[in-house]
C-alpha positions as protocol buffer text, in pm:
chain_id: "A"
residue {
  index: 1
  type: UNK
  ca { x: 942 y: -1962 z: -1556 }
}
residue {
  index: 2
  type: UNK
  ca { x: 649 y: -1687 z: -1461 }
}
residue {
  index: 3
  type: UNK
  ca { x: 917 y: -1408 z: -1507 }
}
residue {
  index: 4
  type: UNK
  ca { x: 1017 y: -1505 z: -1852 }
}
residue {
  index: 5
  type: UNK
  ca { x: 670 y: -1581 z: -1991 }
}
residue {
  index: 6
  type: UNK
  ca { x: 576 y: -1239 z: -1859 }
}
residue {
  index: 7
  type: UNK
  ca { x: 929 y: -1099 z: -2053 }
}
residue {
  index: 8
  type: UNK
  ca { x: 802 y: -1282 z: -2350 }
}
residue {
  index: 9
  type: UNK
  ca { x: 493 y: -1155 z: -2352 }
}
residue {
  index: 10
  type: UNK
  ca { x: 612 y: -730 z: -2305 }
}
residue {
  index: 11
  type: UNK
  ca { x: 866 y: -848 z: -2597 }
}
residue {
  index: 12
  type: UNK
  ca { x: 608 y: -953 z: -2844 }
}
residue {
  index: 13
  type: UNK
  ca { x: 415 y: -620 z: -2729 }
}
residue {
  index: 14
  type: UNK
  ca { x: 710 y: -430 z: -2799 }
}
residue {
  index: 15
  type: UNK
  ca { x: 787 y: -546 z: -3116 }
}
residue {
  index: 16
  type: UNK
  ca { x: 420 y: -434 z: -3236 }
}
residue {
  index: 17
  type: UNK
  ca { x: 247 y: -832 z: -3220 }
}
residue {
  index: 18
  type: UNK
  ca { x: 25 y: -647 z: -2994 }
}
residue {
  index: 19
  type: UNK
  ca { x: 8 y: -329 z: -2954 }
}
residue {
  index: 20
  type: UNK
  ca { x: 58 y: -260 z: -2560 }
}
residue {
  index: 21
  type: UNK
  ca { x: -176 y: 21 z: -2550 }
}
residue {
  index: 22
  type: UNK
  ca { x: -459 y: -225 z: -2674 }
}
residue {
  index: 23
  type: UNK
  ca { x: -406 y: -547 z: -2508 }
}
residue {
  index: 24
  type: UNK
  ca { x: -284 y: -620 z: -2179 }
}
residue {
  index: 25
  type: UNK
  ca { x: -139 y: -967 z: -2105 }
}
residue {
  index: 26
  type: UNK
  ca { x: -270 y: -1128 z: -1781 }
}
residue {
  index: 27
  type: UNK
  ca { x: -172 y: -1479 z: -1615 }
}
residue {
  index: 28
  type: UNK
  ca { x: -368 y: -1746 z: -1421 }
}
residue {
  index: 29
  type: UNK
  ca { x: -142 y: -1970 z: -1225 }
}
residue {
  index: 30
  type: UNK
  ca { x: -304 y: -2272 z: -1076 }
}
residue {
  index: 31
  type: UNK
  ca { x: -97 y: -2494 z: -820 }
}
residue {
  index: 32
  type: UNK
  ca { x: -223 y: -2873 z: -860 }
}
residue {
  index: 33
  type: UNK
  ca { x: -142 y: -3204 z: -729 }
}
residue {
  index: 34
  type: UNK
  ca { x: 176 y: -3358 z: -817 }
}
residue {
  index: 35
  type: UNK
  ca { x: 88 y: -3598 z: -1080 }
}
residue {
  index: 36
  type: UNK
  ca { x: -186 y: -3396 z: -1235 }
}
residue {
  index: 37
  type: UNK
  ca { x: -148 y: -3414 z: -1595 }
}
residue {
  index: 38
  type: UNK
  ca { x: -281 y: -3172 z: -1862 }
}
residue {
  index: 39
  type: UNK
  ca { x: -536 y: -2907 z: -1720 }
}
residue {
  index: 40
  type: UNK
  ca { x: -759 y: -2660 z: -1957 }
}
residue {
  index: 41
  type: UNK
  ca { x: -876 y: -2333 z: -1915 }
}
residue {
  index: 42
  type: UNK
  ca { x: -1225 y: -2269 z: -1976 }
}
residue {
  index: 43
  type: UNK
  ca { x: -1464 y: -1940 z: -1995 }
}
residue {
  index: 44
  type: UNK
  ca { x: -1585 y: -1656 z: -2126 }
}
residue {
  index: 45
  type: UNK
  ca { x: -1280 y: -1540 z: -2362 }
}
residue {
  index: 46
  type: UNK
  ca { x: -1363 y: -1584 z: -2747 }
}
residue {
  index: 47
  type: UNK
  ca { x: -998 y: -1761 z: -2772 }
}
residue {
  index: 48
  type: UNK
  ca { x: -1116 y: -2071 z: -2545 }
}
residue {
  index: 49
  type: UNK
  ca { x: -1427 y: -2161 z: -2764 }
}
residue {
  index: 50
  type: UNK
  ca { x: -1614 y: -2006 z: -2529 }
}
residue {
  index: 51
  type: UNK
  ca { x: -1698 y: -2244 z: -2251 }
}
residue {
  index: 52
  type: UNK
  ca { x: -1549 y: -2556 z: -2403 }
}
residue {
  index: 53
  type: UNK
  ca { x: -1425 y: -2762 z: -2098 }
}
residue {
  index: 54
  type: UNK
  ca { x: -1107 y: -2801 z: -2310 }
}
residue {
  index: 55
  type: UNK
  ca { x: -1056 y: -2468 z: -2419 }
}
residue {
  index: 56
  type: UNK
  ca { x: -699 y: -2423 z: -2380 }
}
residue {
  index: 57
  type: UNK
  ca { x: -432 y: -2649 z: -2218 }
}
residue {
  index: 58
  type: UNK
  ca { x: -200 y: -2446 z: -1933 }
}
residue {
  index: 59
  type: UNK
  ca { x: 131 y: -2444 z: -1956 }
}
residue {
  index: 60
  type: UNK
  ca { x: 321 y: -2696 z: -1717 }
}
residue {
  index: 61
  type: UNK
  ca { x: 597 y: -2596 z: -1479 }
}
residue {
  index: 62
  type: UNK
  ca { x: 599 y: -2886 z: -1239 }
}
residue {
  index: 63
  type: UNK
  ca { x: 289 y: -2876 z: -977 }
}
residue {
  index: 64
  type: UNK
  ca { x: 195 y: -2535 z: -1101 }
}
residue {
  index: 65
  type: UNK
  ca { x: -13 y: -2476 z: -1432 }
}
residue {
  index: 66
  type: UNK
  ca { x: 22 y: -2139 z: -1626 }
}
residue {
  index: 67
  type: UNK
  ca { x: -227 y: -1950 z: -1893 }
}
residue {
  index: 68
  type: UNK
  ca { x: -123 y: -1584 z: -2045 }
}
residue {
  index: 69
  type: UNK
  ca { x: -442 y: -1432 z: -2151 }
}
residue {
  index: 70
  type: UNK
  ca { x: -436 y: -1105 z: -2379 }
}
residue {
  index: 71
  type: UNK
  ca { x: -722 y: -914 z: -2336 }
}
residue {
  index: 72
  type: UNK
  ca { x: -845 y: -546 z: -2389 }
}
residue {
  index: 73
  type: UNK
  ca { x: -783 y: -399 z: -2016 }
}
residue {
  index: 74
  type: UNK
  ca { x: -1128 y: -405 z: -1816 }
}
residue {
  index: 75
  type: UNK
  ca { x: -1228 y: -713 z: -2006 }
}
residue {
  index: 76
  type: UNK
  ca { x: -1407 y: -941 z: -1733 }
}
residue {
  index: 77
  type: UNK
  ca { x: -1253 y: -1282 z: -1754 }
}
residue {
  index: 78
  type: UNK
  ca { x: -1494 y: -1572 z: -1616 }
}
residue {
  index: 79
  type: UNK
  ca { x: -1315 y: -1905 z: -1593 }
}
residue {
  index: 80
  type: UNK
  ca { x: -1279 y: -2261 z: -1468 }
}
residue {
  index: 81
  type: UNK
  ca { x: -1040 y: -2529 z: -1484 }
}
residue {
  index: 82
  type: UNK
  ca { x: -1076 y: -2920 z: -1569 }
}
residue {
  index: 83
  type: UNK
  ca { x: -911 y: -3237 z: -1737 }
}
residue {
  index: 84
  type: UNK
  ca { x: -1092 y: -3173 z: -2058 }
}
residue {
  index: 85
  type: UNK
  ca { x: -1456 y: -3217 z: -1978 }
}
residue {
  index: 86
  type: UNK
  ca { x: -1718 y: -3079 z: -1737 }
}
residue {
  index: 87
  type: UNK
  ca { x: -1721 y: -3456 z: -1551 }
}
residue {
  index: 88
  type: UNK
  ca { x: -1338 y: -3352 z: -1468 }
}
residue {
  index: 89
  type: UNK
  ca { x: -1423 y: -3008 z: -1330 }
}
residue {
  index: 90
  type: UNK
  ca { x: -1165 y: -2866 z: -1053 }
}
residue {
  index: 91
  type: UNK
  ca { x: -1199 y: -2873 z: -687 }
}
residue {
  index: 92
  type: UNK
  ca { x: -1152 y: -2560 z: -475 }
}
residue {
  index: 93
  type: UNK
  ca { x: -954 y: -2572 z: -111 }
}
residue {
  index: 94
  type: UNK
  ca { x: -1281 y: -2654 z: 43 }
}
residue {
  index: 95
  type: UNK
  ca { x: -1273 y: -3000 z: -164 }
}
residue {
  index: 96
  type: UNK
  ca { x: -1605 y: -2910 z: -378 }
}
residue {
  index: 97
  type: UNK
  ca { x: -1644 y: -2749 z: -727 }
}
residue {
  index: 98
  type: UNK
  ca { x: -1676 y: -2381 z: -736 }
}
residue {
  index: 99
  type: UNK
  ca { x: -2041 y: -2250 z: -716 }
}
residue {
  index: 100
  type: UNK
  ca { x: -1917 y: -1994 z: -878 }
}
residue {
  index: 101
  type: UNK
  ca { x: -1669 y: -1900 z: -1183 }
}
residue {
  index: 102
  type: UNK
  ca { x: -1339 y: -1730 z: -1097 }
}
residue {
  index: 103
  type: UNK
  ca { x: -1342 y: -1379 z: -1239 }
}
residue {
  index: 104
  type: UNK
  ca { x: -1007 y: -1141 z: -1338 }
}
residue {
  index: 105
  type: UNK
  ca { x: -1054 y: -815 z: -1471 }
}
residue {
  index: 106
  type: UNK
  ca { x: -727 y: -774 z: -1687 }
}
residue {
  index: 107
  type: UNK
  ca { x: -576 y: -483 z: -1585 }
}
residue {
  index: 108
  type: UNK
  ca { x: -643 y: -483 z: -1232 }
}
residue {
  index: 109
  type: UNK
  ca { x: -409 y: -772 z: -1191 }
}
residue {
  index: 110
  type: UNK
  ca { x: -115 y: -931 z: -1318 }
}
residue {
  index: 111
  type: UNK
  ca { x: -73 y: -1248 z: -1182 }
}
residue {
  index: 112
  type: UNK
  ca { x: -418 y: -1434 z: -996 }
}
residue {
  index: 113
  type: UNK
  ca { x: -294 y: -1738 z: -821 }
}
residue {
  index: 114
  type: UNK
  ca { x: -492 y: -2057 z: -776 }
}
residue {
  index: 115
  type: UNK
  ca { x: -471 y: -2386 z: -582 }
}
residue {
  index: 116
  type: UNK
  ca { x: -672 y: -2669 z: -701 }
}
residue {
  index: 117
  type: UNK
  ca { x: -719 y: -2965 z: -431 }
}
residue {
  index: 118
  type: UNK
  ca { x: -777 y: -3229 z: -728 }
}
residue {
  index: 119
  type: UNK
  ca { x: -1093 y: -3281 z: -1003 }
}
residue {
  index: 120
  type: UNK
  ca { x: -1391 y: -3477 z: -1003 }
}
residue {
  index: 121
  type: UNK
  ca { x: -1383 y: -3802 z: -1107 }
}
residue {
  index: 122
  type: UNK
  ca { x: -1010 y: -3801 z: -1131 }
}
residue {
  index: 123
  type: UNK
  ca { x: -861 y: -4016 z: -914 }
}
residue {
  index: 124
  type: UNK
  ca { x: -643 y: -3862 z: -572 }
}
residue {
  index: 125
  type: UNK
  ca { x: -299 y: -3872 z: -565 }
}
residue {
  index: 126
  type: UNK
  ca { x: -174 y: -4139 z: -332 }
}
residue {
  index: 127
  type: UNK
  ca { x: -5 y: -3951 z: -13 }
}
residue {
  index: 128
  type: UNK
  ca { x: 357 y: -3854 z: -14 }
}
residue {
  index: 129
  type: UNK
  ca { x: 352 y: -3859 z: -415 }
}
């Protein structure tokens, strides 16, 4: 599913949507628990509100969540993840919130890969679901 968004995506830049020599298309990929429903984006990016904790919701493709951001190349993209509010914020591997924000500086990187333990206040998934 990765591979075609990604031939999508140089499609649309080919045909002149966006011109390829101004944007660059970069995806965040965020494994979740099975039974996680929608997840959002949130940060820094104009297109996500900025900094609304339901900026934009990722695409699904079973346990793993996707988000295709186009962005100038070298723009620093600051981010989190939640269930649509701030009380819903991800956990990291280590089973706490980020301190910090994730950063991606399109260009550098096509694909940044994720996994997300669960989200505050949401409740776990029971074991072997």
């Amino acid at each position: 599913m990765l591979k075609r968004l990604m031939i999508a995506a140089a499609s649309l830049a080919a045909a002149g949507a966006a011109p390829a020599q101004e944007l660059v298309t970069a995806y965040v990929v965020a494994q979740v628990p099975e039974g996680t429903g929608t997840v959002y984006i949130t940060g820094n990016s104009p297109v996500l509100g900025p900094w609304r904790p339901a900026g934009a919701a990722m695409y699904q493709d079973g346990s793993r969540r996707i988000y295709a951001l186009q962005a100038r190349e070298g723009f620093v993209f600051e981010y989190k993840f939640t269930l649509g509010s701030w009380e819903t914020e991800s956990l990291g591997q280590n089973g706490r919130s980020p301190t910090e924000n994730y950063r991606l500086v399109v260009g550098d990187q096509a694909v940044v890969q994720h996994v997300i333990t669960g989200f505050r206040g949401a409740p776990s998934p029971a074991p072997g679901s």
